[in-house]
N, C-alpha and C positions, 0 to 999 in steps of 0.2 A: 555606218557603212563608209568606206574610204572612197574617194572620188573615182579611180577606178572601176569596181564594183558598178558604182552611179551609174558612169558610162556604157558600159556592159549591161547595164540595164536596159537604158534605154534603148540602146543598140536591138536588143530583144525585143522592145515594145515597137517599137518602129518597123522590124519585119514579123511585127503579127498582129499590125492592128493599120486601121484606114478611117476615113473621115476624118471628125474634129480631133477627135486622141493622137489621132497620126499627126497632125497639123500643129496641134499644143507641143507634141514629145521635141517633134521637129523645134521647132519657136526654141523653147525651153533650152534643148541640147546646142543649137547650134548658136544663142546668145552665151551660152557658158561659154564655150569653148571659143568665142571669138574674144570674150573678156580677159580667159587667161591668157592668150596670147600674146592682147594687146597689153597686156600686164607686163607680160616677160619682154616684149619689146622694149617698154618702158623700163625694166631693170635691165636692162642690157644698155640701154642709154645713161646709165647711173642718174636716175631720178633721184628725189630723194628721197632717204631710207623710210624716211617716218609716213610717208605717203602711201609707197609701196605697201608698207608694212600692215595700215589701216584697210587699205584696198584688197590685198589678200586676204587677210580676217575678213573682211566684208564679201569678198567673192566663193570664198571656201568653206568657210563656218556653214555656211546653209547647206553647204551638201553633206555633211555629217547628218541629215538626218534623214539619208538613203533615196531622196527624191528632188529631183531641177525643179519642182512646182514653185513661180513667183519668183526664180532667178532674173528674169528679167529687169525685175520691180527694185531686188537687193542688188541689182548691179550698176544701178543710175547714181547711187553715192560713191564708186569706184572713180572718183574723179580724175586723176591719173591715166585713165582709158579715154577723156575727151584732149588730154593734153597729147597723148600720143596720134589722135586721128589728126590733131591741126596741125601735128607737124609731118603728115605725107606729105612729099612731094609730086608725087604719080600726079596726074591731072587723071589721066582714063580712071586711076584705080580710085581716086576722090566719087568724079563721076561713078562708078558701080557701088560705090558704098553709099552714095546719096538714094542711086535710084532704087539696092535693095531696098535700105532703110522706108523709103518711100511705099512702096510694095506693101513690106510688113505693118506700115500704119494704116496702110487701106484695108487690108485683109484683118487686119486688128479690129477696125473701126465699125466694118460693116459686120465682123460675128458678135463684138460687143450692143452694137444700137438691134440686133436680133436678140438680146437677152444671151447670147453665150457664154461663156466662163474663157477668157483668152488670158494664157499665162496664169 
């Protein structure tokens, strides 16, 4: 499946599912799509090539196989996506990306130490 497709997936599973599935699709989809983002930020910065290049193999390759499950996990070696958050300048928008960030580790932490499957 092409990432598209992916999206359009989950798009569907998210208006037809609630609880933890809902909460995972969410996690999943919305760590993708901040990755490629902050990816293409960073090509538009003219990073360099050989980084990018590794970073999108690494963010895209996994969705060829029709499902964001563990995107999270394959997006921590996109290194290029921590070089782009340190160079915001926004102070407020630093602040809302910290306190997300913070958010999704507590909500992570307490359905993880429950025995759940997070990501």
């Amino acid at each position: 499946m092409l990432l598209p497709q992916v999206i359009w997936r989950y798009l569907k599973i998210l208006a037809t599912t609630e609880g933890l599935p809902f909460f995972n699709a969410v996690f999943e989809l919305v760590s993708t799509v901040f990755a490629i983002t902050l990816l293409y930020t960073a090509w538009l910065k003219k990073y360099k090539l050989d980084w990018l290049t590794f970073s999108a193999l690494a963010v895209l390759i996994p969705t060829l196989s029709g499902t964001l499950a563990s995107m999270p996990r394959y997006i921590i070696v996109a290194f290029p996506i921590y070089i782009a958050l340190a160079q915001i300048k926004n102070v407020a928008a630093k602040i809302a990306i910290v306190l997300i960030f913070a958010l999704m580790l507590a909500a992570s932490a307490v359905l993880f130490t429950q025995g759940y499957w997070v990501a």
